[in-house]
C-alpha positions in Angstrom: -101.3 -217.2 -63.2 -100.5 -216.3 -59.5 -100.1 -219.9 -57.6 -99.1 -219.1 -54.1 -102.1 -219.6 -51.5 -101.8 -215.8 -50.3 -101.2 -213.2 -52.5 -98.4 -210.7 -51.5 -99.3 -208.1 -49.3 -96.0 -206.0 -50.6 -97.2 -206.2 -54.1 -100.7 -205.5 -52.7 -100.1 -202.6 -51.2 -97.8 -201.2 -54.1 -100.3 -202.2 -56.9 -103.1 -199.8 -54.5 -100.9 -197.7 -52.9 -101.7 -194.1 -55.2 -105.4 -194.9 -55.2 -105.3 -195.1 -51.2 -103.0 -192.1 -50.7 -106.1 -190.2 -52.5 -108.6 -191.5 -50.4 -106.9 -190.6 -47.2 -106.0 -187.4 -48.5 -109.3 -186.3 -49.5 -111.1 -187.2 -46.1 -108.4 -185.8 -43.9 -109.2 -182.7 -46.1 -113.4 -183.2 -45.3 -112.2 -183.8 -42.1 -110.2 -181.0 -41.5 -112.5 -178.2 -43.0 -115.4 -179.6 -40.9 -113.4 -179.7 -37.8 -111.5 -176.7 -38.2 -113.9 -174.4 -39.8 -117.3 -176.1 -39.2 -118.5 -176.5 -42.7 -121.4 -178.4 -41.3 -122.7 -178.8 -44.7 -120.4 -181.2 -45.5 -122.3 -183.2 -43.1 -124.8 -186.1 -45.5 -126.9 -188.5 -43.7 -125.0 -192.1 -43.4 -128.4 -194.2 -43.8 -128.7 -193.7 -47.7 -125.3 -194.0 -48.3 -125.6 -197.2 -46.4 -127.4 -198.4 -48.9 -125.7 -196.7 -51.8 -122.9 -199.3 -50.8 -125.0 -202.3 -50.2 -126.4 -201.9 -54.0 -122.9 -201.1 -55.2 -121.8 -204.4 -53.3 -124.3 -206.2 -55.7 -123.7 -204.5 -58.4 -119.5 -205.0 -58.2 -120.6 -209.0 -57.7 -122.5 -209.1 -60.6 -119.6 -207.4 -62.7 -116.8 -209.8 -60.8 -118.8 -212.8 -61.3 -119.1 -212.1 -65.4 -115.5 -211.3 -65.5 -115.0 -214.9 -63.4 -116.8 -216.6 -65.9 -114.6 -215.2 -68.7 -111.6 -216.1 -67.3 -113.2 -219.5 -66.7 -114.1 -220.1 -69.6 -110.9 -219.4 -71.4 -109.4 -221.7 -68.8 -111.9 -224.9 -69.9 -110.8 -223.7 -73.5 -107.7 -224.3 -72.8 -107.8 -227.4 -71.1 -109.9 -228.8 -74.3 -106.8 -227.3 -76.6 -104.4 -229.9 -74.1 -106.7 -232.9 -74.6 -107.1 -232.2 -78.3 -103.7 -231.8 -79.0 -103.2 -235.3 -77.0 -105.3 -236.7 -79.8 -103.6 -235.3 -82.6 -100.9 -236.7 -81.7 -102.3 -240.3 -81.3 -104.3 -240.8 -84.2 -100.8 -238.9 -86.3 -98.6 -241.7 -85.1 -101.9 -244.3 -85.1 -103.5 -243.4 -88.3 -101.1 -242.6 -90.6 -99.7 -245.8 -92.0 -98.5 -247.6 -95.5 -102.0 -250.3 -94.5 -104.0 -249.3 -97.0 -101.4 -248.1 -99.5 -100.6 -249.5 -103.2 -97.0 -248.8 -103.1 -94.8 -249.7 -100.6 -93.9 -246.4 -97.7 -90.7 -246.9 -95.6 -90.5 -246.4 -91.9 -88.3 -243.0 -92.5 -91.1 -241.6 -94.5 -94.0 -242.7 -92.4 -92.2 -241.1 -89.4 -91.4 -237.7 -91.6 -95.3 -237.3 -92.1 -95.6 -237.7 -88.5 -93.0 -234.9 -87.5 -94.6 -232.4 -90.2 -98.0 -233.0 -89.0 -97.0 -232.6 -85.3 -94.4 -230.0 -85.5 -97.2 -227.8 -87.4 -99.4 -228.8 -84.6 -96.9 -227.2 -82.0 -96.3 -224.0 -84.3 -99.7 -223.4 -84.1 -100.2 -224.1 -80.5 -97.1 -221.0 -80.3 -98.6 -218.7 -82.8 -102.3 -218.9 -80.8 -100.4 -217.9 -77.5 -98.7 -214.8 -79.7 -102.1 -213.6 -80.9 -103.9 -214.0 -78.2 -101.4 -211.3 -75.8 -101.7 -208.4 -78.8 -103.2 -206.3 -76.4 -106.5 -204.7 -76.9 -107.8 -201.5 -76.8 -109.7 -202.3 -73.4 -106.9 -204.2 -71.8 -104.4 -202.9 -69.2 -101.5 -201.2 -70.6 -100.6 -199.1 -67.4 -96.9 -198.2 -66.6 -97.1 -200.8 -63.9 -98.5 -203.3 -66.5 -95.7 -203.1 -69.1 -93.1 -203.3 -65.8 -94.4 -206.9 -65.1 -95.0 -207.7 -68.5 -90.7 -206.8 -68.5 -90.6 -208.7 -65.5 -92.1 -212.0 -67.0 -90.4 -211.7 -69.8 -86.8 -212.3 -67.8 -88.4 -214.9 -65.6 -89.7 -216.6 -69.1 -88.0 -216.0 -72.2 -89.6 -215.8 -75.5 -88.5 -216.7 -78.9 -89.3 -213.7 -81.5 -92.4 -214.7 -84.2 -90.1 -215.6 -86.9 -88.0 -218.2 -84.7 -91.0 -219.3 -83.4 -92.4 -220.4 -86.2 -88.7 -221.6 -87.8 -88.2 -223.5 -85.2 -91.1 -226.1 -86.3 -91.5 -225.2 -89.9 -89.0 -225.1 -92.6 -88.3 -222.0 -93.7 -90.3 -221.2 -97.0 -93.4 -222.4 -94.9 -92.7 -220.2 -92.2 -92.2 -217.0 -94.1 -95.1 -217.5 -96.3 -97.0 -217.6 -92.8 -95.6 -214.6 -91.6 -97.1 -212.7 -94.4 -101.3 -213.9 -93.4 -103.6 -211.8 -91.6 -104.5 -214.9 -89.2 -101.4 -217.5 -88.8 -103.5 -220.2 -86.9 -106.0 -220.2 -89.5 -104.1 -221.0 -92.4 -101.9 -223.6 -90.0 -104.9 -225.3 -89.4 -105.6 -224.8 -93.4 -102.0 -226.4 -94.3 -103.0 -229.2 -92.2 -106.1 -229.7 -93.7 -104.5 -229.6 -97.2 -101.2 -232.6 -95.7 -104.4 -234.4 -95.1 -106.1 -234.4 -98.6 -102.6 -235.4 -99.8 -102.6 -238.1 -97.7 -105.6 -239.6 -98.4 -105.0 -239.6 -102.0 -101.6 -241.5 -101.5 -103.8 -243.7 -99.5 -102.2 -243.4 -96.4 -104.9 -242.9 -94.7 -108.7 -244.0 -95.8 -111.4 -242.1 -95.3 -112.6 -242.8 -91.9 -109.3 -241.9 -90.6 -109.3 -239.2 -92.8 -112.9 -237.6 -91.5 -111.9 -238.5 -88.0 -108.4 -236.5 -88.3 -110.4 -233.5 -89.8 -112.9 -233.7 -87.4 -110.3 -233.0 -84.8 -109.1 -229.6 -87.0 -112.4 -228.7 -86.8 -112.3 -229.0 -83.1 -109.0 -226.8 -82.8 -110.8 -224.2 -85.6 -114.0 -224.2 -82.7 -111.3 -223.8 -80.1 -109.2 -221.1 -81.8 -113.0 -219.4 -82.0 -113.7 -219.6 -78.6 -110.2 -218.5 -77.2 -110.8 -215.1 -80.3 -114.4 -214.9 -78.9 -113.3 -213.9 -75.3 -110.1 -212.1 -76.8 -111.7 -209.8 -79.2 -115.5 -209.2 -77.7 -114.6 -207.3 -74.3 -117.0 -207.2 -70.9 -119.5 -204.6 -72.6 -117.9 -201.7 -71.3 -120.9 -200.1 -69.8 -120.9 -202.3 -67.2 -117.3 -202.2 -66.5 -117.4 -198.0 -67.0 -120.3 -198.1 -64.7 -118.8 -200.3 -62.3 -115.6 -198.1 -62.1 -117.7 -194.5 -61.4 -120.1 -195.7 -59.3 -116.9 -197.0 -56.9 -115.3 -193.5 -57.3 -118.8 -191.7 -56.4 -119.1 -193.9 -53.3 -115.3 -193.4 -52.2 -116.2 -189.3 -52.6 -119.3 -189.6 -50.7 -117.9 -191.8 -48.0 -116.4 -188.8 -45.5 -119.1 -186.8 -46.0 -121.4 -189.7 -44.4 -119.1 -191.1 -41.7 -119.0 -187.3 -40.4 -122.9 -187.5 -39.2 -121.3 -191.0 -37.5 -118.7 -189.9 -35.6 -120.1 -186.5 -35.0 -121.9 -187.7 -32.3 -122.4 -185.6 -29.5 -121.8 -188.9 -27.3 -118.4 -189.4 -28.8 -115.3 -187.6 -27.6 -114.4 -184.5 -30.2 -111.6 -186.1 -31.3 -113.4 -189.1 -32.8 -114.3 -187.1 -35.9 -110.5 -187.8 -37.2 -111.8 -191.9 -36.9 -113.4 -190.5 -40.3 -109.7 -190.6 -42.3 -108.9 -194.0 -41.7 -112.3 -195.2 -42.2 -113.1 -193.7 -45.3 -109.1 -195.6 -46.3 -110.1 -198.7 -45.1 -113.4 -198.7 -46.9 -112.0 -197.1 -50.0 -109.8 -199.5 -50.3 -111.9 -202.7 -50.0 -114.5 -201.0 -52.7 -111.4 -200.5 -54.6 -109.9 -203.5 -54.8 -113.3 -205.2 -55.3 -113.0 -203.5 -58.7 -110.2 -204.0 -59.7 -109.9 -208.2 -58.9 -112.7 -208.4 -61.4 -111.1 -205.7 -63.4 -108.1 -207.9 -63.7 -110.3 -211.1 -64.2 -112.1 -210.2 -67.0 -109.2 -210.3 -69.9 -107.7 -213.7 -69.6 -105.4 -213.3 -72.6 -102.9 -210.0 -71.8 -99.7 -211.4 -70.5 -100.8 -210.6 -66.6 -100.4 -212.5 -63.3 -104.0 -213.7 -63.1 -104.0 -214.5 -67.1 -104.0 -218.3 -68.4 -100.9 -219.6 -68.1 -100.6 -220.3 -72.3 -96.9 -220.9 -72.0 -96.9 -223.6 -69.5 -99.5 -225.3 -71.0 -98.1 -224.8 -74.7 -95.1 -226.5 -73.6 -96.5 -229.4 -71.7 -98.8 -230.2 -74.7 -95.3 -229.8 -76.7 -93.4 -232.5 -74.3 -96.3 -234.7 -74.9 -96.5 -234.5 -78.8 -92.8 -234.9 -79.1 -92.3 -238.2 -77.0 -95.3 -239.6 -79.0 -92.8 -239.3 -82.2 -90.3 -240.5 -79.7 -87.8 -237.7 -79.4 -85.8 -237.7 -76.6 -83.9 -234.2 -76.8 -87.5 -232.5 -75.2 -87.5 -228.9 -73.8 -88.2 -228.4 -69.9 -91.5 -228.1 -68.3 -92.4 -224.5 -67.6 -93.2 -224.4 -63.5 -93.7 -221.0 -61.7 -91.2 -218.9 -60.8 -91.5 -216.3 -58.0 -95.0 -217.6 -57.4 -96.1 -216.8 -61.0 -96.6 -219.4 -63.8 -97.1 -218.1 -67.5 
């Protein structure tokens, strides 16, 4: 997630820099075989392509505005994830107690149950953030993209999957983990299970028991969600459409500002007003397209992504001073503009 107000005009310019080199190229080539060697016929009248770029206008919105939504979306996911996770840990630390118990449970126990429940918590909230940037078929995997995705990686350093999941799990748990198709699922699962347990030492009773599983339920609807957006693209007609439509417009665009500044009331050299015209225009249609391009896969490790390891980690902070640890990792706050 890109925080500054204004985005760089450096990095603009380098992310569009090839894509505007073409346009200019190809008018100043329409340009120069009208002007040099009178291939009137070049010449297209500018009133339809007028409005040829008034419907693609509307028909780029439309696409930006479902991408928007998308990344929206995963954003109010998200957001229910932190407040969630805020409740696990409360009714952990709250519910789980020796009240309704037979035999006897010591403090050091008690707070044992708590650490397991809440360290498997945090695993999962890790593992989630993992699946979740295994890119996709549809998503952007440009040179350019695996150069920032580098670039993030120094900036934010990453444990591998194993340590990851180490880190919070002891180590039989962890490696019989790795081995499952779908890690969250069966932490969620292992949680449900701690729970049955629980219950039957009568640790907890069994409103607190339906109200703790109601709130795996709520992380299972949220892990669905977050999957929803991840693996079910932007139909790609739309976004296939999207992108030829811009490219048949860009092609089109010299050929129609030549009956504009062809005028017989402008000065001859006014034609050559078509080249940086037909940049300048190019390049808004362009870049049009590609903000909702960009937009529309919130999950793949990008500038304008969710920032999953920022809000991992304060959800993480939060958890682990409600079991009262006092060794906590630092928050995760941008760095060269960009928060992950």
């Amino acid at each position: 997630m890109y925080i500054q107000r204004i985005f760089n005009p450096f990095n603009v310019m380098r992310f569009s820099f090839i894509p505007t080199l073409i346009f200019t190229t190809w008018a100043a080539v329409v340009t120069s075989l009208y002007f040099f060697y009178a291939f009137e016929w070049l010449k297209i009248p500018w009133v339809p392509l007028t409005l040829l770029g008034i419907a693609l206008a509307f028909y780029v919105g439309f696409k930006n505005n479902s991408a928007y939504d998308r990344t929206w979306e995963a954003r109010k996911i998200w957001g229910g994830i932190v407040n969630s996770s805020r409740s696990w840990g409360a009714v952990v630390t709250g519910f789980v107690t020796d009240e309704f118990a037979t035999d006897p449970v010591d403090d050091d126990e008690l707070k044992a149950i708590h650490k397991r429940l809440i360290y498997r918590h945090i695993a999962w909230l890790y593992r989630l953030k993992r699946q979740l940037r295994a890119l996709k078929p549809w998503e952007h995997d440009r040179k350019i993209n695996r150069r920032y995705r580098e670039y993030i990686k120094d900036l934010f350093p990453d444990d591998t999957p194993e340590d990851e999941l180490k880190k919070y799990l002891n180590e039989a748990e962890a490696d019989a983990l790795l081995a499952k198709k779908n890690v969250c699922t069966q932490l969620i699962h292992m949680q449900s299970e701690d729970l049955k347990l629980l219950k039957r030492k009568r640790l907890i009773d069994d409103f607190r028991h339906m109200e703790m599983q109601s709130l795996l339920t709520e992380f299972y609807t949220l892990q669905g969600k977050c999957e929803r957006i991840k693996n079910f693209p932007l139909p790609r007609q739309y976004a296939s459409l999207s992108i030829y439509f811009v490219y048949i417009f860009i092609i089109l665009l010299p050929l129609g500002l030549l009956s504009a500044f062809a005028d017989a009331r402008l000065p001859e050299y006014m034609i050559w007003g078509v080249v940086p015209f037909t940049t300048l225009l190019g390049w808004v249609f362009w870049m049009m397209e590609g903000a909702g391009d960009y937009t529309e896969n919130p999950f793949e490790a990008l500038a304008f992504d969710i920032p999953m390891n920022s809000l991992s980690r304060t959800i993480e902070i939060d958890l682990l001073e409600m079991l009262g640890e006092t060794d906590l990792p630092d928050p995760i706050g941008p760095k060269d503009g960009f928060v992950v």
